[in-house]
Steps between C-alpha positions, in 0.01 A plus 500: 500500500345522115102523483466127362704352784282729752178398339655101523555513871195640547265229338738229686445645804146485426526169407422557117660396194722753373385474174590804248130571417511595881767690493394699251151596638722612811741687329208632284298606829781611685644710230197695456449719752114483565231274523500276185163351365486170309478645169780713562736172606350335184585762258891561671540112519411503122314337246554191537426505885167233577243679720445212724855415558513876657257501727563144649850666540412845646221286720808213614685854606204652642458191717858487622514902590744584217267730322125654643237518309379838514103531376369839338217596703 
């Protein structure tokens, strides 16, 4: 299975949109290794990326336990 039709059946499963902006935060998160802040996601995603269409994403996926948000303490 490729990482974009992994990252589709799990947002259906979750009962989310599949939508590609999605799929790339996913593949994005997933494909680095470590924790990944905001900013980080922003500047990967590229320029063009709006701020508060990320975090309503990463928060959607936070809600439906696809990601964790992980606070610095």
């Amino acid at each position: 299975m490729d990482a974009k039709t992994k990252y589709h059946k799990i947002l259906k499963e979750n009962n989310l949109s599949a939508t590609q902006f999605r799929i790339n935060v996913l593949s994005e998160i997933d494909n680095a290794g470590h924790p990944v802040s905001r900013n980080e996601l922003m500047i990967k995603l590229g320029p063009k990326t709006d701020r508060v269409t990320l975090y309503r994403n990463l928060q959607g996926l936070c809600e439906a336990n696809i990601i964790e948000n992980v606070d610095p303490e």
